[in-house]
BAMILUM-336830 format. One record per residue (C-alpha): chain; x, y, z; residue in three letters. Coordinates in steps of 0.5 Angstrom, whole numbers, m for minus. Layout:
{site 'A' {X Y Z} 'ALA'} ...
END
This chain:
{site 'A' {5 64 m180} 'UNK'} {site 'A' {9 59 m176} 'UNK'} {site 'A' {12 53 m176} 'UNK'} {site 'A' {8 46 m173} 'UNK'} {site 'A' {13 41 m171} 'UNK'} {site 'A' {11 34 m175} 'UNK'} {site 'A' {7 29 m170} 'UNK'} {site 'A' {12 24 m172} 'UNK'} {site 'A' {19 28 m170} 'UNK'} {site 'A' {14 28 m162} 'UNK'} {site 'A' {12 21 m163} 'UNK'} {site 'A' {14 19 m155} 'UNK'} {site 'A' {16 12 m158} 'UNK'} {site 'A' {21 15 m162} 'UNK'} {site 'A' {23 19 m157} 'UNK'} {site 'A' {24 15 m152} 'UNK'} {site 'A' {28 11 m157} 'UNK'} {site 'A' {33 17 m159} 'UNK'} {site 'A' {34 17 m150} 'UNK'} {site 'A' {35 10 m151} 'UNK'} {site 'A' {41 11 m155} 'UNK'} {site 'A' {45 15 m150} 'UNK'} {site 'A' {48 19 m155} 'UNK'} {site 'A' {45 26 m153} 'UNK'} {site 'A' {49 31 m151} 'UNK'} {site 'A' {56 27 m152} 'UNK'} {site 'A' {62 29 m154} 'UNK'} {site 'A' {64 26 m162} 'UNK'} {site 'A' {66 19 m163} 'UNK'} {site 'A' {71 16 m168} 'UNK'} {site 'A' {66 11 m170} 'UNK'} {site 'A' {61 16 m172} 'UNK'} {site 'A' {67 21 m175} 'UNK'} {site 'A' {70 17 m180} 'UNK'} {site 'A' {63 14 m183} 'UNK'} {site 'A' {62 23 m183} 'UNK'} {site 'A' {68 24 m186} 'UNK'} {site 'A' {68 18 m190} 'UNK'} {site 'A' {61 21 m193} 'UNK'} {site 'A' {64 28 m194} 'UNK'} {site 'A' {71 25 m198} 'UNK'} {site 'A' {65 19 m203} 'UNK'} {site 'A' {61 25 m205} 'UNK'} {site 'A' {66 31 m206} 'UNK'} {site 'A' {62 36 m200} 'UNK'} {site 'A' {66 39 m194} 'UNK'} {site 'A' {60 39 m189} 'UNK'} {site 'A' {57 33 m186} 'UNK'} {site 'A' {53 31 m180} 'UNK'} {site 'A' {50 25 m176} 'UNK'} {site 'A' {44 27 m172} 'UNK'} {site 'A' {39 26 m167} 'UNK'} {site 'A' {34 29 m167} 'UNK'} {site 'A' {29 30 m161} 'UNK'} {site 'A' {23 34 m159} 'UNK'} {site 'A' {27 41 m159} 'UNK'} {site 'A' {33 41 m162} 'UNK'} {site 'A' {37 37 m168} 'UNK'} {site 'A' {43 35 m164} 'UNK'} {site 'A' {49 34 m168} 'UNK'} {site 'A' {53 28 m166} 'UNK'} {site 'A' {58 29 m172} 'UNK'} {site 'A' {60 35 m175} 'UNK'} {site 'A' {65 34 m180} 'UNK'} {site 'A' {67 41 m183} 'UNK'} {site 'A' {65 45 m177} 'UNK'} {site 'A' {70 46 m174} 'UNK'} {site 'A' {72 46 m165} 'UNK'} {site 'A' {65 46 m163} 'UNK'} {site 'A' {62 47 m156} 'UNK'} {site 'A' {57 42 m154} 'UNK'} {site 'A' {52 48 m154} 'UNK'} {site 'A' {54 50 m162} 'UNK'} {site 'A' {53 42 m163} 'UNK'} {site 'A' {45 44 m164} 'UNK'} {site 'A' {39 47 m167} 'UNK'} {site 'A' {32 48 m167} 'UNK'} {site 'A' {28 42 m169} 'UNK'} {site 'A' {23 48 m174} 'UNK'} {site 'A' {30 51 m177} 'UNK'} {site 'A' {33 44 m180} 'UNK'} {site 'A' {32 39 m185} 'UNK'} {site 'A' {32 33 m181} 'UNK'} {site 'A' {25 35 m179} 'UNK'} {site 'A' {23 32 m186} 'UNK'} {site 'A' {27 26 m186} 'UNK'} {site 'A' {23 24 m179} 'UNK'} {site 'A' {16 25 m182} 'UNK'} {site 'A' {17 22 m188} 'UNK'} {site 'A' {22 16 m186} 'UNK'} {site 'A' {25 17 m194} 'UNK'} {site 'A' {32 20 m196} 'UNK'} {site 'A' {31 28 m198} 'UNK'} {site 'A' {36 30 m204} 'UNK'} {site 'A' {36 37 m205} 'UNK'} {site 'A' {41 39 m211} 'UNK'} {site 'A' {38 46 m210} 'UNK'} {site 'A' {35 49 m204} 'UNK'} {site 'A' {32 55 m206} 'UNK'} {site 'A' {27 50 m212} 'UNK'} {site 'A' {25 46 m206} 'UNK'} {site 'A' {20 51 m201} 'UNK'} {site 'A' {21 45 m195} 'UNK'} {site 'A' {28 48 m195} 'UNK'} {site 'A' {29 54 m197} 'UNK'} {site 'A' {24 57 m192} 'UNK'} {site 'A' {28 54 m186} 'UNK'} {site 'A' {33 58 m181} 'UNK'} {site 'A' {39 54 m181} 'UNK'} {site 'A' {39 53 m189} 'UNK'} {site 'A' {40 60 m189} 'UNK'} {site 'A' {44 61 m183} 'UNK'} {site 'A' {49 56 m186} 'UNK'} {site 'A' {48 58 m193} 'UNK'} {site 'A' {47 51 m195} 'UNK'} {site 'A' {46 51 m203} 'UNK'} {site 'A' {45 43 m203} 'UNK'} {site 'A' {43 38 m198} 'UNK'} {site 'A' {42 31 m198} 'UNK'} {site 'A' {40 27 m193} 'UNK'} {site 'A' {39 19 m191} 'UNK'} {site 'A' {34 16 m185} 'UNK'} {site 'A' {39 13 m179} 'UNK'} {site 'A' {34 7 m175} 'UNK'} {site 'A' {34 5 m167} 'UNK'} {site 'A' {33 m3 m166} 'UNK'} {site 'A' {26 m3 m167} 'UNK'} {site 'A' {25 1 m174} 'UNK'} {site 'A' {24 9 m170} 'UNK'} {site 'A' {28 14 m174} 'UNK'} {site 'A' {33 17 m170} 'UNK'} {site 'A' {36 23 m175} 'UNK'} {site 'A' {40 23 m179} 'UNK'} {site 'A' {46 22 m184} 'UNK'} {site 'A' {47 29 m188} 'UNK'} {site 'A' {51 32 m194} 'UNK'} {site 'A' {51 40 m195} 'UNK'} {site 'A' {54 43 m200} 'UNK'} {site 'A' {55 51 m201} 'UNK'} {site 'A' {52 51 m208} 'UNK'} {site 'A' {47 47 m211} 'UNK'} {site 'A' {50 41 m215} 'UNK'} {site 'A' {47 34 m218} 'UNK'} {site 'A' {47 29 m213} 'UNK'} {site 'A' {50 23 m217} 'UNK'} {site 'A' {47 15 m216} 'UNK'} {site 'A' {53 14 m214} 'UNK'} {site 'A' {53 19 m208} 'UNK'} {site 'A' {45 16 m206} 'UNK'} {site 'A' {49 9 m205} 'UNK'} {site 'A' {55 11 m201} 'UNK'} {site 'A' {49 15 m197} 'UNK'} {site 'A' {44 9 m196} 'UNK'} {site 'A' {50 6 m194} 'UNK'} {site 'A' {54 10 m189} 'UNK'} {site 'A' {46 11 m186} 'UNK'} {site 'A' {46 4 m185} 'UNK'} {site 'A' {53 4 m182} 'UNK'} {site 'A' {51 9 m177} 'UNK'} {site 'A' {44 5 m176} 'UNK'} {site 'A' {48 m1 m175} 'UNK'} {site 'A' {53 3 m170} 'UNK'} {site 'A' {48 4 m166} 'UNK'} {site 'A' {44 m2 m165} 'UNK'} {site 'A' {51 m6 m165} 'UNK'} {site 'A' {51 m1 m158} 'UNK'} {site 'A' {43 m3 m156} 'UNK'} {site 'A' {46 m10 m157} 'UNK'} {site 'A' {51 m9 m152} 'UNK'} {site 'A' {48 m6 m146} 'UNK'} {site 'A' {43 m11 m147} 'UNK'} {site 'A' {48 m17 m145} 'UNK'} {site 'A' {52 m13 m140} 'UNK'} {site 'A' {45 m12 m136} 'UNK'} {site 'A' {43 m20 m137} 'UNK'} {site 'A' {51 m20 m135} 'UNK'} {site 'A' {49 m16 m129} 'UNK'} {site 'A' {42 m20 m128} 'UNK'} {site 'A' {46 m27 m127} 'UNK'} {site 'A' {52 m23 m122} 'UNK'} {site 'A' {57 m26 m127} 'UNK'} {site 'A' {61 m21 m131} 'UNK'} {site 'A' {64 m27 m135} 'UNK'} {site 'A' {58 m30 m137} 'UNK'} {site 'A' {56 m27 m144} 'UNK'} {site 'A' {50 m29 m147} 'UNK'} {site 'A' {52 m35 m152} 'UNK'} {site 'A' {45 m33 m156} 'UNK'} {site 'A' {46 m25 m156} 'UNK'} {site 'A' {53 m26 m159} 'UNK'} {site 'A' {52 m31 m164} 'UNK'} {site 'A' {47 m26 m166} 'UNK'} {site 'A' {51 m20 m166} 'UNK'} {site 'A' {55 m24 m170} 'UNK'} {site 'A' {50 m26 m176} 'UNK'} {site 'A' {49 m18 m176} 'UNK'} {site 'A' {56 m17 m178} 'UNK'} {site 'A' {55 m22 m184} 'UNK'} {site 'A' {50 m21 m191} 'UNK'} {site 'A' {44 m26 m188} 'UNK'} {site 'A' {45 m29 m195} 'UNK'} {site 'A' {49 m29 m201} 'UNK'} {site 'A' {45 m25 m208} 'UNK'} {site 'A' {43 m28 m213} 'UNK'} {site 'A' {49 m28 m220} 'UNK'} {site 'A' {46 m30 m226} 'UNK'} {site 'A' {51 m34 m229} 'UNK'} {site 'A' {54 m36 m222} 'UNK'} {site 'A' {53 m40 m216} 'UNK'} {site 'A' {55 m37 m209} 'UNK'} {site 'A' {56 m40 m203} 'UNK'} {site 'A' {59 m38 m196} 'UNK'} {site 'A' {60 m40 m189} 'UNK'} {site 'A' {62 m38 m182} 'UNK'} {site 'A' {64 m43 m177} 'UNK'} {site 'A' {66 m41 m170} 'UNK'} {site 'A' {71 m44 m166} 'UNK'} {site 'A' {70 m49 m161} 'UNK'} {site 'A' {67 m48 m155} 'UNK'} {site 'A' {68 m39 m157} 'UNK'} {site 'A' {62 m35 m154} 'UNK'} {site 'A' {66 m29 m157} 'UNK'} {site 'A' {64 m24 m162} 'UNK'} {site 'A' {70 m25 m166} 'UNK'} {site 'A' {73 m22 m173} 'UNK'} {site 'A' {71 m26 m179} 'UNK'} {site 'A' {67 m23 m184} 'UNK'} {site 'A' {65 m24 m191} 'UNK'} {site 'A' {61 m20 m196} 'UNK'} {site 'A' {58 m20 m204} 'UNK'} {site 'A' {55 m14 m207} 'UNK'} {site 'A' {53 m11 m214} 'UNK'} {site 'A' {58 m5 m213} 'UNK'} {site 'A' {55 m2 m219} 'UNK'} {site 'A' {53 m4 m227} 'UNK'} {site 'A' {56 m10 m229} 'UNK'} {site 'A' {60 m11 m223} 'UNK'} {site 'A' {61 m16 m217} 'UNK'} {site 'A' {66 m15 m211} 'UNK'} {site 'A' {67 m20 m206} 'UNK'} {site 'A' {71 m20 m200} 'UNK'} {site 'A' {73 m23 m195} 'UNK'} {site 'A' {77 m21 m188} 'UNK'} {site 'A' {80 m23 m182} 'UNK'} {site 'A' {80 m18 m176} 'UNK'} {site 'A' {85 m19 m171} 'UNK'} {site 'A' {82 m21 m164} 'UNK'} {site 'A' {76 m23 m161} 'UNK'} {site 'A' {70 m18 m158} 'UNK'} {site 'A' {67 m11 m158} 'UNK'} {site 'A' {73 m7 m162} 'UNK'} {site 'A' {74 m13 m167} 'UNK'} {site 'A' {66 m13 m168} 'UNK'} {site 'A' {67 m6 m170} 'UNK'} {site 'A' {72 m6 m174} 'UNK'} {site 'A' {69 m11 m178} 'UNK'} {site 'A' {63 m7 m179} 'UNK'} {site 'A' {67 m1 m181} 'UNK'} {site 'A' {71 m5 m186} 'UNK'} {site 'A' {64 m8 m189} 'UNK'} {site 'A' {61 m1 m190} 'UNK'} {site 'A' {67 1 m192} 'UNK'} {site 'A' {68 m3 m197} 'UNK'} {site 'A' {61 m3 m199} 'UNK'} {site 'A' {61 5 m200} 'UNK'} {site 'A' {68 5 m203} 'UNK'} {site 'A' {67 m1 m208} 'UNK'} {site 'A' {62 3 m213} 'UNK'} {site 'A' {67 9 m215} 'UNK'} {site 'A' {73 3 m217} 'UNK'} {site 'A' {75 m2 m221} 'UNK'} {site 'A' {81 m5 m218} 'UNK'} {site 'A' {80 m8 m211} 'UNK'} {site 'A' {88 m6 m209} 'UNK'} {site 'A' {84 1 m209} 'UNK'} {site 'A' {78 0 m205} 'UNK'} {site 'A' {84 m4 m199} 'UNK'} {site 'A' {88 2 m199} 'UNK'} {site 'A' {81 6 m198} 'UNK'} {site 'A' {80 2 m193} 'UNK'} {site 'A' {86 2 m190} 'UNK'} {site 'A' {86 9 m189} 'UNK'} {site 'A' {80 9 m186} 'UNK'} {site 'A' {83 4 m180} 'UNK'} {site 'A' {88 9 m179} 'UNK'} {site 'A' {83 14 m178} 'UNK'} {site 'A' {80 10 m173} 'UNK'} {site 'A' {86 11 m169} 'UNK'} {site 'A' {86 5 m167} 'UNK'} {site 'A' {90 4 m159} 'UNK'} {site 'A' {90 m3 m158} 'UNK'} {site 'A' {94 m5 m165} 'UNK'} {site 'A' {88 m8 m168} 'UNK'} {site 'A' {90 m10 m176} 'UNK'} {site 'A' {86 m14 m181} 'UNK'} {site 'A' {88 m19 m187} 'UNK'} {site 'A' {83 m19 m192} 'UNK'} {site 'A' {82 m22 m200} 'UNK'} {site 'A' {78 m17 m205} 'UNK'} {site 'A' {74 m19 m212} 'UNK'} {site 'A' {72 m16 m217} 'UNK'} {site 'A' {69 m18 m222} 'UNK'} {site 'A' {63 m18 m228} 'UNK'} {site 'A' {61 m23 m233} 'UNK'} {site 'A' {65 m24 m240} 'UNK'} {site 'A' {62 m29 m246} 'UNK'} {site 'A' {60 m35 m242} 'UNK'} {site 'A' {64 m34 m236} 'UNK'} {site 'A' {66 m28 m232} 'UNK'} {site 'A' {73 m24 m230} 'UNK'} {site 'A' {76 m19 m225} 'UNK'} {site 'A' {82 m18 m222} 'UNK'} {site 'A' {84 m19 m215} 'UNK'} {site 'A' {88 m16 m208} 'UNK'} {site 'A' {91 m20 m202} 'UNK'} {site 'A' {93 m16 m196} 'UNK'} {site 'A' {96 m20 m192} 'UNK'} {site 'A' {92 m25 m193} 'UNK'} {site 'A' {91 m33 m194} 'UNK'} {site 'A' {92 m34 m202} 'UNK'} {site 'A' {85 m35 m206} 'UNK'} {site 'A' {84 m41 m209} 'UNK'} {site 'A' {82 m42 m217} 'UNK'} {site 'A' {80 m49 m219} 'UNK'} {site 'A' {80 m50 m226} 'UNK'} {site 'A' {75 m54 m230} 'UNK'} {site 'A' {81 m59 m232} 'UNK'} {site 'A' {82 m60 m224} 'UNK'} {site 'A' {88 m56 m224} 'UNK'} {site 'A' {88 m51 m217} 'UNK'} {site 'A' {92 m44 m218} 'UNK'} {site 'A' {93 m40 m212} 'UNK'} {site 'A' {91 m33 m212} 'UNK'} {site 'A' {96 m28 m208} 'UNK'} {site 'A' {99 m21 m209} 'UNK'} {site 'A' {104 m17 m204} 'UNK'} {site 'A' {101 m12 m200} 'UNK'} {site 'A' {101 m11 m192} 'UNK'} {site 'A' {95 m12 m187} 'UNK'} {site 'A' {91 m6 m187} 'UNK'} {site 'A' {91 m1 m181} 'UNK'} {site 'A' {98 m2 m180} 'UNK'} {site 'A' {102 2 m185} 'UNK'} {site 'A' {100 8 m190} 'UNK'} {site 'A' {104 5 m195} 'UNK'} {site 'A' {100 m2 m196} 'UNK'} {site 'A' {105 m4 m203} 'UNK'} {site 'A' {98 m7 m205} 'UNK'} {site 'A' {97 m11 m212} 'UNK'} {site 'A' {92 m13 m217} 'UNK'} {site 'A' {92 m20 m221} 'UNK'} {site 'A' {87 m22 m226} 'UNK'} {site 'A' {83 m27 m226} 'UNK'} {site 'A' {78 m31 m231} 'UNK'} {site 'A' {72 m36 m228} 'UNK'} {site 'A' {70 m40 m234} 'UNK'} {site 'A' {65 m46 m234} 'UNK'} {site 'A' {67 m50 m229} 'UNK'} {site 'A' {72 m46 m225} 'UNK'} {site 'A' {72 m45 m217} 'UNK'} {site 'A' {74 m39 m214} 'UNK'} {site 'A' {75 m41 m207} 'UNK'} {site 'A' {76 m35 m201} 'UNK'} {site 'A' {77 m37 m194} 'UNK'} {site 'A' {81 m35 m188} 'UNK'} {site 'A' {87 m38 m184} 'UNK'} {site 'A' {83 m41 m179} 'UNK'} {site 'A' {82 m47 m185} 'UNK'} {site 'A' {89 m48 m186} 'UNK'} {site 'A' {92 m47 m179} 'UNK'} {site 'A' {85 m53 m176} 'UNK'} {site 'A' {89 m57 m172} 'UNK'} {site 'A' {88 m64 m168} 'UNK'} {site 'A' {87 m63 m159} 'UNK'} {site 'A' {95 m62 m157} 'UNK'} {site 'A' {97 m63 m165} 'UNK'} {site 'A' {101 m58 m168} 'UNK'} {site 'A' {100 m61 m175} 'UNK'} {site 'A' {96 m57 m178} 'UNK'} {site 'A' {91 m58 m185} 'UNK'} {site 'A' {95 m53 m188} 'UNK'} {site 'A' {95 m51 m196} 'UNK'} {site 'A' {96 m58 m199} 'UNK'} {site 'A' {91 m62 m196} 'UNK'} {site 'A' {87 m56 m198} 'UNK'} {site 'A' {88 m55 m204} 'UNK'} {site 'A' {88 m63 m205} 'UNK'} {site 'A' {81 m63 m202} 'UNK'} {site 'A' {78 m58 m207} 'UNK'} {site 'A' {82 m61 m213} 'UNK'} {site 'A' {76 m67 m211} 'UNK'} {site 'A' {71 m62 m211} 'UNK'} {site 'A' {70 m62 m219} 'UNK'} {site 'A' {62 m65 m218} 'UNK'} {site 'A' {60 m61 m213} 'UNK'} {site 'A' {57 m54 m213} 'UNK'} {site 'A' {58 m48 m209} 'UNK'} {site 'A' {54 m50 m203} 'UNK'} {site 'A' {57 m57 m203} 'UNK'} {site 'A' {64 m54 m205} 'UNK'} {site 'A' {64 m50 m198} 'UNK'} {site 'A' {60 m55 m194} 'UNK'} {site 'A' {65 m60 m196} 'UNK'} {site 'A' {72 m56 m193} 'UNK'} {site 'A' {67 m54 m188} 'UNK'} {site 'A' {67 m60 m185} 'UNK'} {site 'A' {74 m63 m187} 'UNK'} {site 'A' {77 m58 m182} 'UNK'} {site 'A' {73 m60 m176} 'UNK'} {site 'A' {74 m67 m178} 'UNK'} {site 'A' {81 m66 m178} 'UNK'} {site 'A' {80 m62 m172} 'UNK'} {site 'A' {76 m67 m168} 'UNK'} {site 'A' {71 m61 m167} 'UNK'} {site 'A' {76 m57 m163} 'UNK'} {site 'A' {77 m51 m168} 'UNK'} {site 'A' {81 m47 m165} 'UNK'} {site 'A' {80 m40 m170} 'UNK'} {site 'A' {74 m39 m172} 'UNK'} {site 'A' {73 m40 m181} 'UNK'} {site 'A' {70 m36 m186} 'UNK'} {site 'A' {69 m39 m192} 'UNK'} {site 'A' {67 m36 m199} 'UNK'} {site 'A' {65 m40 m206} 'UNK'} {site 'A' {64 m37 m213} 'UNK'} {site 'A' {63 m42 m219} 'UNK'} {site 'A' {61 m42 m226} 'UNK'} {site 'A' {57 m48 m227} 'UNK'} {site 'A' {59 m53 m234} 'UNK'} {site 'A' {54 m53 m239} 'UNK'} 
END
């Protein structure tokens, strides 16, 4: 009996989408390597793929456990592989073992591969079309723990967002092209880019009142590296983070992706947040990084405790946070540790912490302390920060940030020099 290709693998948008990427028939990138590999090393596999698949054959942009492969090994038959199914479905497939699910153990290359355990995430073009897939195989049939499902949609969305960071680019380098001036980069599509790299907002605590800013320097039309982030990275507990990639553009776009998806997949497995910086400073440095790009970035991680909450916190060359006590008091929050992507040894630390009713926890980058006025070098600086959140006392998170948002500029006189990142988590009083 043979086997019918699903109509949506032969949707023709979709695979004018799969054209679209560019991707076919390329040679492996360290942009989808390292989310690959990532993937293998978070569930514990020795193989995964980052696959698109068009209307003949599964193409494997990554293979991590497959060895030196020809471009002509770097593929099969679309009827032999499971990716068919993500595409007719649009849905995660988790198979702990092949042979109890008939819409695998029936194909050729889960035979020919000797695959016991499969799972595999959906992975997106721009306007939603499924492209192909993120996988995981096993040799032998396993339980695929919650944990693992998360890390996986995770990454998928990281390699979905790869590619639409790429769609986004060679659209503002045709609008470049269709002005006939290379310098001119869309302010829009920048700003736009940017927003993608940062949560489209902060999720609701029970207990807590969250609250973020990204401020770009003046007259800046660059993508740059700023980046924050707060997620639930598993039962009870909160991480959040917030980093400073050296360096404007493209490549600092990248790395800030991969930083937050990183972060995102690593979080879950950890308690401690110097562990989730040093897996984050590995995966830099598999990147492999030739132009000397490095981040600093502050990581929180936390979970309620009676009326308040608790956690622990690591620096990595970072601007210290700020903890402001109910009573006024301002504490600064730092520990040793090196900017990541640089050195395998980090010398990362962790410090506790306690938020009670009426505490703040302040997290920014340097382009709030290092504002400065038009041809001054008198910066805002630590004390004056920590002076102004010492006022802050009566005002929410949401104020809280707007107010030291606007205090730099001011000071400033609106000639930001730095782009600014700011993060506020505060337990209300009673």
């Amino acid at each position: 009996m043979g086997f019918e290709i699903p109509q949506a693998v032969l949707d023709p948008k979709r695979l004018s989408a799969v054209q679209a990427t560019g991707l076919l028939d390329t040679e492996p990138e360290p942009s989808f390597d390292d989310l690959a590999l990532l993937a293998a090393r978070v569930t514990g596999t020795r193989r995964a793929f980052v696959t698109l698949v068009d209307d003949r054959r599964v193409f494997w942009k990554s293979a991590i456990g497959m060895g030196e492969l020809s471009m002509s090994e770097r593929q099969s038959p679309v009827a032999e592989s499971p990716c068919h199914i993500l595409i007719a479905t649009n849905e995660p497939l988790l198979a702990g073992d092949v042979t109890a699910d008939p819409r695998l153990d029936c194909l050729a290359a889960v035979k020919r591969m000797e695959i016991g355990a499969w799972a595999g995430y959906p992975i997106h073009g721009p306007d939603g079309e499924v492209l192909g897939g993120l996988c995981v195989v096993d040799e032998a049939p396993r339980t695929w723990t919650d944990i693992d499902a998360q890390t996986l949609a995770t990454l998928a969305r990281a390699v979905s967002g790869e590619i639409m960071l790429r769609d986004a680019l060679a659209r503002s380098e045709r609008h470049v092209a269709e002005l006939q001036a290379a310098g001119r980069v869309s302010e829009e599509l920048a700003r736009t880019l940017q927003e993608s790299l940062l949560p489209p907002m902060m999720p609701e605590v029970s207990g807590l009142e969250a609250a973020a800013t990204y401020i770009p320097a003046a007259g800046g039309v660059n993508v740059t590296g700023d980046f924050y982030d707060l997620f639930m990275a598993s039962g009870s507990r909160w991480c959040a983070i917030l980093g400073d990639v050296c360096g404007h553009g493209v490549e600092a776009a990248q790395i800030t992706a991969l930083a937050r998806y990183t972060m995102r997949a690593d979080a879950p497995r950890h308690v401690s947040p110097s562990k989730v910086l040093e897996q984050l400073n590995r995966a830099l440095l598999a990147q492999r990084v030739k132009d000397g790009r490095f981040l600093t970035a502050v990581c929180a991680i936390f979970r309620p405790e009676g009326d308040g909450f608790t956690g622990m916190l690591s620096t990595a060359g970072h601007p210290s946070a700020l903890l402001r006590h109910g009573d006024g008091t301002v504490e600064a929050l730092r520990t040793r540790g090196v900017v990541l992507g640089v050195l395998e040894e980090t010398g990362l630390e962790n410090v506790r912490f306690d938020l009670r009713p009426g505490d703040t926890l302040l997290l920014y980058s340097d382009g709030v302390t290092e504002a400065h006025p038009p041809g001054q070098q008198d910066l805002f600086g630590d004390e004056r920060l920590i002076a102004l959140l010492t006022s802050c006392g009566d005002l929410d998170a949401h104020e809280t940030v707007r107010r030291i948002g606007d205090a730099a500029l001011e000071y400033s006189r609106g000639h930001m020099t730095d782009d600014m990142a700011i993060l506020a988590l505060r337990v209300p009083p009673p």
